[in-house]
Backbone as XML, in Angstrom:
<?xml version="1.0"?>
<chain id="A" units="angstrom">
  <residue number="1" name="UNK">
    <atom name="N" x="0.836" y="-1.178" z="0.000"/>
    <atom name="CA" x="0.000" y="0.000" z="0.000"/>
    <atom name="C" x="0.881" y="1.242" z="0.000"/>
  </residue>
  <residue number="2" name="UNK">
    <atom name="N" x="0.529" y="2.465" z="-0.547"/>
    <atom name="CA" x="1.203" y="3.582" z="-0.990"/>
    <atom name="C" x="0.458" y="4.570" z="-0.080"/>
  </residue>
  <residue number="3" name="UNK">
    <atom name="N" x="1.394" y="5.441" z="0.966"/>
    <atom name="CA" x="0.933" y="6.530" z="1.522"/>
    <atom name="C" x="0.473" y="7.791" z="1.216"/>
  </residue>
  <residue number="4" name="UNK">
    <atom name="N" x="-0.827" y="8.193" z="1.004"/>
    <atom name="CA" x="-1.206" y="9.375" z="0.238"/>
    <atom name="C" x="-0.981" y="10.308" z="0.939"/>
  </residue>
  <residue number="5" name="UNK">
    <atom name="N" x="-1.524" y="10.535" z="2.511"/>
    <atom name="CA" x="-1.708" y="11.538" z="3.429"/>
    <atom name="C" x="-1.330" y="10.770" z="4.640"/>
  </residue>
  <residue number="6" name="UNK">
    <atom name="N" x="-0.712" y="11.569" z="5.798"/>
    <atom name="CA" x="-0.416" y="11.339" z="7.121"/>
    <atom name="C" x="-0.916" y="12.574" z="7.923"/>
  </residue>
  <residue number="7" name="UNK">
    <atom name="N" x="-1.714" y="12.423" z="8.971"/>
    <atom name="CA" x="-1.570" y="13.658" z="10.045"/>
    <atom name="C" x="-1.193" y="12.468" z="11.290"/>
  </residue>
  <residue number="8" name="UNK">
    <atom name="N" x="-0.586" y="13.096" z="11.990"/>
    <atom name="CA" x="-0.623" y="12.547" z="13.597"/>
    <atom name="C" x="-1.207" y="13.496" z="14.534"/>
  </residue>
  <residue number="9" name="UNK">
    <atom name="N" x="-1.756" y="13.000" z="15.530"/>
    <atom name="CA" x="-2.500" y="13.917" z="16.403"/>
    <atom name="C" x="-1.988" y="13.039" z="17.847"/>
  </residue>
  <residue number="10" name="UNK">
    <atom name="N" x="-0.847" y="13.894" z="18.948"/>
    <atom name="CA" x="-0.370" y="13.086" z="19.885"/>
    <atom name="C" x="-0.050" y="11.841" z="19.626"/>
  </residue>
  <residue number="11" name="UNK">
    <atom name="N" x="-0.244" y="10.383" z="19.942"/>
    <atom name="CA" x="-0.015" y="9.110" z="20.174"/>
    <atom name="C" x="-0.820" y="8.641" z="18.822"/>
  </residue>
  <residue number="12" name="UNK">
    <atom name="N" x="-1.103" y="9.317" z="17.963"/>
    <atom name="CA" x="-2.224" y="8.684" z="17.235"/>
    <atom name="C" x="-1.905" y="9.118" z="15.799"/>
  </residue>
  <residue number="13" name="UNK">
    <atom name="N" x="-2.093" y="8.141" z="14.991"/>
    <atom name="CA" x="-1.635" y="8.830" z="13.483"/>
    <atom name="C" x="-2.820" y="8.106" z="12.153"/>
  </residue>
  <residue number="14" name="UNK">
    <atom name="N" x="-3.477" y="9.057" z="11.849"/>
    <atom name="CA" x="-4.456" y="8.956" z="10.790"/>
    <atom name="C" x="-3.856" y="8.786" z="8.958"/>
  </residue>
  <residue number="15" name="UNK">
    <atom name="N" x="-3.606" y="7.499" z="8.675"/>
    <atom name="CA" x="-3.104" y="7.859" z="7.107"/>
    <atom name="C" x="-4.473" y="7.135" z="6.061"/>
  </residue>
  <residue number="16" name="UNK">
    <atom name="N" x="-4.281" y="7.984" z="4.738"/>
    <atom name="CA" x="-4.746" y="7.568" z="3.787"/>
    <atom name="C" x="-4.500" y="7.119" z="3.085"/>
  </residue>
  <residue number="17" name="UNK">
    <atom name="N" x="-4.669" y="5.807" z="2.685"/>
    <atom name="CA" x="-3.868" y="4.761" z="1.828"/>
    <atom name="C" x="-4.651" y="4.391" z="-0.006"/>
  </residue>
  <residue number="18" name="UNK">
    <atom name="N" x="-3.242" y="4.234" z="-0.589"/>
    <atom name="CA" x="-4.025" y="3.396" z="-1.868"/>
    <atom name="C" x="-3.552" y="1.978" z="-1.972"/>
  </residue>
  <residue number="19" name="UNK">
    <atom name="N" x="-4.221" y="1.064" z="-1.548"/>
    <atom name="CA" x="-4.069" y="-0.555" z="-2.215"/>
    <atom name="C" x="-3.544" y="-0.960" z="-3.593"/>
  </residue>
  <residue number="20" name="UNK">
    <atom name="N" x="-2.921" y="-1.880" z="-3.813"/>
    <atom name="CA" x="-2.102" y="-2.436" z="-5.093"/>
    <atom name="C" x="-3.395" y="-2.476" z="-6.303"/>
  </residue>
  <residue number="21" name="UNK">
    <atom name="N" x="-4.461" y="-2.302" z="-5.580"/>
    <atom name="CA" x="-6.001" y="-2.908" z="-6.790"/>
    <atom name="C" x="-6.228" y="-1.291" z="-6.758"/>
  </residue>
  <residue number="22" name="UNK">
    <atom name="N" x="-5.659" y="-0.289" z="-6.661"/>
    <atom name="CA" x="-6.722" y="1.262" z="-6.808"/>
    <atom name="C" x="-7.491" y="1.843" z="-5.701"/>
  </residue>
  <residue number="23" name="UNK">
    <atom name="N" x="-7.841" y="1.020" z="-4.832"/>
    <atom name="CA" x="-8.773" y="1.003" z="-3.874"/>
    <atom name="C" x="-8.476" y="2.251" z="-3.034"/>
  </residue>
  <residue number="24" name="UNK">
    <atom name="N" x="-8.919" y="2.912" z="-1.713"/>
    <atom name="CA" x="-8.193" y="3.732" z="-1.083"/>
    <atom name="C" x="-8.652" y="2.718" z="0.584"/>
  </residue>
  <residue number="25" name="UNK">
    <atom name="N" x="-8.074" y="3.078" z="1.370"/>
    <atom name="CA" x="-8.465" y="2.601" z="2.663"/>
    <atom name="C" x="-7.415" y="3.890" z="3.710"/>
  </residue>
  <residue number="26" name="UNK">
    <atom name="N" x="-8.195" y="3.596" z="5.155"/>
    <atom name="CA" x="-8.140" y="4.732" z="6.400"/>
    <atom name="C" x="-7.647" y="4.147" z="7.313"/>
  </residue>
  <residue number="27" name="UNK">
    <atom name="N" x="-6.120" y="4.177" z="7.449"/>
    <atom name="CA" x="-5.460" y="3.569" z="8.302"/>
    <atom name="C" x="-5.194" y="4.224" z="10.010"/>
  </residue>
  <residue number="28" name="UNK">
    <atom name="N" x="-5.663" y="4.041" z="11.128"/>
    <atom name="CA" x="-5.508" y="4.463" z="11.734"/>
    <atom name="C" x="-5.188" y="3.502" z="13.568"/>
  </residue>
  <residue number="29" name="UNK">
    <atom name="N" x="-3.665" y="4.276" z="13.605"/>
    <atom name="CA" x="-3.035" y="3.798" z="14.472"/>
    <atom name="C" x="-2.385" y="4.734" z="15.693"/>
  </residue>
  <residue number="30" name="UNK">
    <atom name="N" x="-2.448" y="3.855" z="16.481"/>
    <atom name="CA" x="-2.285" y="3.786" z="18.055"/>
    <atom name="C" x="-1.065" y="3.676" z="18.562"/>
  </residue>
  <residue number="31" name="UNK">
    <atom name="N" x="0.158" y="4.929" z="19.388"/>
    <atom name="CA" x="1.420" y="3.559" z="19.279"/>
    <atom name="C" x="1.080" y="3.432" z="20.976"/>
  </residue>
  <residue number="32" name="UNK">
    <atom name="N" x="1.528" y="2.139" z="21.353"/>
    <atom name="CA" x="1.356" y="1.341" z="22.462"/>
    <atom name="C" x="2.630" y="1.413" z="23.737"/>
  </residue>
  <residue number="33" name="UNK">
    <atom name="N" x="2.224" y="0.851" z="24.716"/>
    <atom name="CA" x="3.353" y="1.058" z="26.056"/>
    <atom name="C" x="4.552" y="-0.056" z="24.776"/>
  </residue>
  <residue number="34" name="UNK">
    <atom name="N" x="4.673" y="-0.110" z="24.061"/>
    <atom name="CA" x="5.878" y="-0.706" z="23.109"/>
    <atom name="C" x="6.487" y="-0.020" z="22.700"/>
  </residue>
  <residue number="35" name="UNK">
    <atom name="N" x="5.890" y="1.287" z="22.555"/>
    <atom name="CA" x="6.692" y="2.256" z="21.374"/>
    <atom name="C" x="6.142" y="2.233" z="19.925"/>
  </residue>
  <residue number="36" name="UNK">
    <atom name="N" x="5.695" y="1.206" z="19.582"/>
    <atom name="CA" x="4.860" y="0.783" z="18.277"/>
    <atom name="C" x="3.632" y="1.007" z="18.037"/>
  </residue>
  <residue number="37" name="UNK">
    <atom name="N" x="3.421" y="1.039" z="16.475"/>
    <atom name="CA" x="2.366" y="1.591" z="16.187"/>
    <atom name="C" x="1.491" y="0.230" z="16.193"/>
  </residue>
  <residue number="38" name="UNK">
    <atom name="N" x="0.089" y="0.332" z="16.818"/>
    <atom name="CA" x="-1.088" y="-0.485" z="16.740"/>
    <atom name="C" x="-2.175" y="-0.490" z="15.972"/>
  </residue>
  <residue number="39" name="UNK">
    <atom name="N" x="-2.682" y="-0.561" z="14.644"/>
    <atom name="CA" x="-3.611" y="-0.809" z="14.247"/>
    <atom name="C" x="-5.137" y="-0.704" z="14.819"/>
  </residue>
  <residue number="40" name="UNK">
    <atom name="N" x="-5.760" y="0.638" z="14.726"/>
    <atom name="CA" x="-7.016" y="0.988" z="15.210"/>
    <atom name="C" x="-8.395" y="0.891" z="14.506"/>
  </residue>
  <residue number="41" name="UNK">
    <atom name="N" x="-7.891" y="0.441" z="13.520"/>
    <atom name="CA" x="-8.821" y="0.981" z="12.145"/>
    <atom name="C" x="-10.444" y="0.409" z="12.277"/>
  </residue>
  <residue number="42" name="UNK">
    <atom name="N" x="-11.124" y="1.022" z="11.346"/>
    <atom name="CA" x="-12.425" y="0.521" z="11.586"/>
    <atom name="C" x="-12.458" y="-0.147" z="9.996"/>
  </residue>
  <residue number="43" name="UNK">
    <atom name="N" x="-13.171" y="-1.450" z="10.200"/>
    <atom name="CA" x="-13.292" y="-2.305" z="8.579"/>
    <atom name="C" x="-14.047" y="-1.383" z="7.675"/>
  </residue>
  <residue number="44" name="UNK">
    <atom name="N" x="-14.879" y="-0.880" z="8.245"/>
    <atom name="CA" x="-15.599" y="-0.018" z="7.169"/>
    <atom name="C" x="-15.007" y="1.209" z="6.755"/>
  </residue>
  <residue number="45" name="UNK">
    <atom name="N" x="-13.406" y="1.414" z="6.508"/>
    <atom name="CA" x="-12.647" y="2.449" z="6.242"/>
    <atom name="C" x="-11.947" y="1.271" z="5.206"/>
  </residue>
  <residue number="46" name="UNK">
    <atom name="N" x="-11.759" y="0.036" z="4.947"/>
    <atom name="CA" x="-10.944" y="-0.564" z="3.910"/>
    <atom name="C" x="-11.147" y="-0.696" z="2.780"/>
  </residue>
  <residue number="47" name="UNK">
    <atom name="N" x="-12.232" y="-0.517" z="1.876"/>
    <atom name="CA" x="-12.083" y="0.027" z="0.863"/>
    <atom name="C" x="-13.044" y="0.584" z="0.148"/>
  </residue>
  <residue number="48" name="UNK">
    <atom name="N" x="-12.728" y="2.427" z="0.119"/>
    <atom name="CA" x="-13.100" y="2.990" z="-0.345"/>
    <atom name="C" x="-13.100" y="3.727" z="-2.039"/>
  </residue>
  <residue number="49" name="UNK">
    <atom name="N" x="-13.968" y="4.505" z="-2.302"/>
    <atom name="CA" x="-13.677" y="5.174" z="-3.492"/>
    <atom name="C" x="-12.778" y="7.060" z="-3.264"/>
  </residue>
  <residue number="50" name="UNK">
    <atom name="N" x="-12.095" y="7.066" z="-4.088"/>
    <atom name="CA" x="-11.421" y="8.418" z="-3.962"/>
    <atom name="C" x="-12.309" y="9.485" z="-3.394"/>
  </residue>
  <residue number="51" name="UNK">
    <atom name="N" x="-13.215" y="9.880" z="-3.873"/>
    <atom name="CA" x="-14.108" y="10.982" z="-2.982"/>
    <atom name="C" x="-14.214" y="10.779" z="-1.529"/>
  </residue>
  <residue number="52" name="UNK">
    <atom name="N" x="-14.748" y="9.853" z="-1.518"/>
    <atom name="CA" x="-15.334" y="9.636" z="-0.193"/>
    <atom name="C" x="-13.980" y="8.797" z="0.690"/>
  </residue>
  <residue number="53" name="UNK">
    <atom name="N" x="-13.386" y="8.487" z="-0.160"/>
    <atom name="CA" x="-12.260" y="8.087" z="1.129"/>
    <atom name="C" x="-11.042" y="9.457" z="1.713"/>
  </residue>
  <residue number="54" name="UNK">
    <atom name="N" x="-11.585" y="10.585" z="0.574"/>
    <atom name="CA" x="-10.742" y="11.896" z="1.599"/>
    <atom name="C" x="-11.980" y="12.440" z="2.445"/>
  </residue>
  <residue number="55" name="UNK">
    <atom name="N" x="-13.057" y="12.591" z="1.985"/>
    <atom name="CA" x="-14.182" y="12.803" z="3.083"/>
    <atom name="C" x="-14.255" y="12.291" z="4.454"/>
  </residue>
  <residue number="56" name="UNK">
    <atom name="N" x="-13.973" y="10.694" z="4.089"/>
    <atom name="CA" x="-13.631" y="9.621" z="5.495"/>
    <atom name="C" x="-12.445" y="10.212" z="6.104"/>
  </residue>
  <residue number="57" name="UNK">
    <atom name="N" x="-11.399" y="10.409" z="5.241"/>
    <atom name="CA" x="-9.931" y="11.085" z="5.842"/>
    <atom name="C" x="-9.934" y="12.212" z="7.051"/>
  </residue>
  <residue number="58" name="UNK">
    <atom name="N" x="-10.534" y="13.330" z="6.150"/>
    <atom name="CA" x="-10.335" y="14.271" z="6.912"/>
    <atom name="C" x="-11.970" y="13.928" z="8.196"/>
  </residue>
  <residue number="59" name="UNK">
    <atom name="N" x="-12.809" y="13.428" z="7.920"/>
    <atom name="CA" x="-14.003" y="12.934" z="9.245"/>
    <atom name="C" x="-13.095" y="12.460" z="10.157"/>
  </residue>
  <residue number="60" name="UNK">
    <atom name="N" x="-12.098" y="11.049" z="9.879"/>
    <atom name="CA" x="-11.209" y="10.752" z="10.994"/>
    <atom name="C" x="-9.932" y="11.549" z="11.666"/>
  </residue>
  <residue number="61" name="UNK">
    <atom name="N" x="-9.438" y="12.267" z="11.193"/>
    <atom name="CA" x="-9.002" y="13.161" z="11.098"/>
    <atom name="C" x="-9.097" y="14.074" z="12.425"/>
  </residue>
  <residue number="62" name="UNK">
    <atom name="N" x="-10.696" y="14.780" z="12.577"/>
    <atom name="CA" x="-11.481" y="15.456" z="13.153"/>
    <atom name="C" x="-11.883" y="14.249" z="14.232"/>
  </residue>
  <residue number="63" name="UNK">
    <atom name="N" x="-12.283" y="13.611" z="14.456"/>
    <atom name="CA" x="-12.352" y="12.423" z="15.471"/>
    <atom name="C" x="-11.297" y="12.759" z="16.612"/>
  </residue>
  <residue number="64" name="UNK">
    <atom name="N" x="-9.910" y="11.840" z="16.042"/>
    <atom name="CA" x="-8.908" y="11.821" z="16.853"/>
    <atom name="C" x="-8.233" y="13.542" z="16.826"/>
  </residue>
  <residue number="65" name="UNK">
    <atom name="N" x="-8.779" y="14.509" z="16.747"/>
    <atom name="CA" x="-8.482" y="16.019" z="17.464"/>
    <atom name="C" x="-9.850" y="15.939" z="18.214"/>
  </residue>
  <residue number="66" name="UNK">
    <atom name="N" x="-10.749" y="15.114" z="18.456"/>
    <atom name="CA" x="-11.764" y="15.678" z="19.522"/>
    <atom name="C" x="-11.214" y="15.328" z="20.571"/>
  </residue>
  <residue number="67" name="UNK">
    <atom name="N" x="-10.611" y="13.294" z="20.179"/>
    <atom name="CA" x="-9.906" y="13.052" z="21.213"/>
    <atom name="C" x="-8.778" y="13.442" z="22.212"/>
  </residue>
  <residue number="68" name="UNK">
    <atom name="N" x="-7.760" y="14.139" z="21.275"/>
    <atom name="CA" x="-6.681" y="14.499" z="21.930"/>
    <atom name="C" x="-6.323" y="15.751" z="22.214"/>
  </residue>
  <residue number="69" name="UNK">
    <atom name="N" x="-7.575" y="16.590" z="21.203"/>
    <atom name="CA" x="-7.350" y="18.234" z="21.750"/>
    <atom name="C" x="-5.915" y="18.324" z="21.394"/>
  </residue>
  <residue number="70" name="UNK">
    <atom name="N" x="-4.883" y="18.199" z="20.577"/>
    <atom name="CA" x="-3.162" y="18.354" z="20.323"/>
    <atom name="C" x="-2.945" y="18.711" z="18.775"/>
  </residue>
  <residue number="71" name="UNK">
    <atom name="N" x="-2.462" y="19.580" z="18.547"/>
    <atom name="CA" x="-1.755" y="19.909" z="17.649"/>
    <atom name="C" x="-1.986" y="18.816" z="16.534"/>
  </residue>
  <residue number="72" name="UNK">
    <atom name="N" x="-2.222" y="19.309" z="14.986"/>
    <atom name="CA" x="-1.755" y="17.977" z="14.080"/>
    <atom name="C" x="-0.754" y="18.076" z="13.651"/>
  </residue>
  <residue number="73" name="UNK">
    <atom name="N" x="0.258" y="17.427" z="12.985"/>
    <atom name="CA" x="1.218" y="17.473" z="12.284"/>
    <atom name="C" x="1.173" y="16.519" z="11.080"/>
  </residue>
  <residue number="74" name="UNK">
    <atom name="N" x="0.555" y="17.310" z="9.921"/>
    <atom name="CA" x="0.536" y="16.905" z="8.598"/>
    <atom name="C" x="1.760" y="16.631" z="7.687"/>
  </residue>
  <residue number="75" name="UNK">
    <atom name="N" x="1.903" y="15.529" z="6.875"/>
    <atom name="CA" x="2.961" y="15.326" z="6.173"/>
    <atom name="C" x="2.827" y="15.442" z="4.905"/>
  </residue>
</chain>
């Protein structure tokens, strides 16, 4: 999978992905008392169409800043 978009928000990092088939999917991870990133995602973010999977993007996006109230840092 190919990274389109990254924000992180504190401990938490929201990316937008494209799959080897075109697809887009909403990767969103957690890093853990490991140091590592954990896999948060919801199934109904795996595969989307281009519109609506930056719509989903930036919705999750806005989620995890309700949660963490912190700064984003977009890539």
């Amino acid at each position: 999978m190919r990274v389109v978009k990254t924000t992180q928000i504190g401990d938490r990092r929201v990316q937008l992905l494209v799959t080897p088939d075109g697809a887009f999917a909403i990767l969103i991870e957690v890093i853990g008392p490991d140091q590592a990133w954990h896999d948060i995602s919801m199934l109904a973010d795996a595969r989307l169409r281009a519109g609506e999977a930056e719509r989903r993007y930036q919705r999750r996006v806005q989620e995890q800043h309700r949660t963490w109230a912190a700064p984003a840092v977009e890539r």
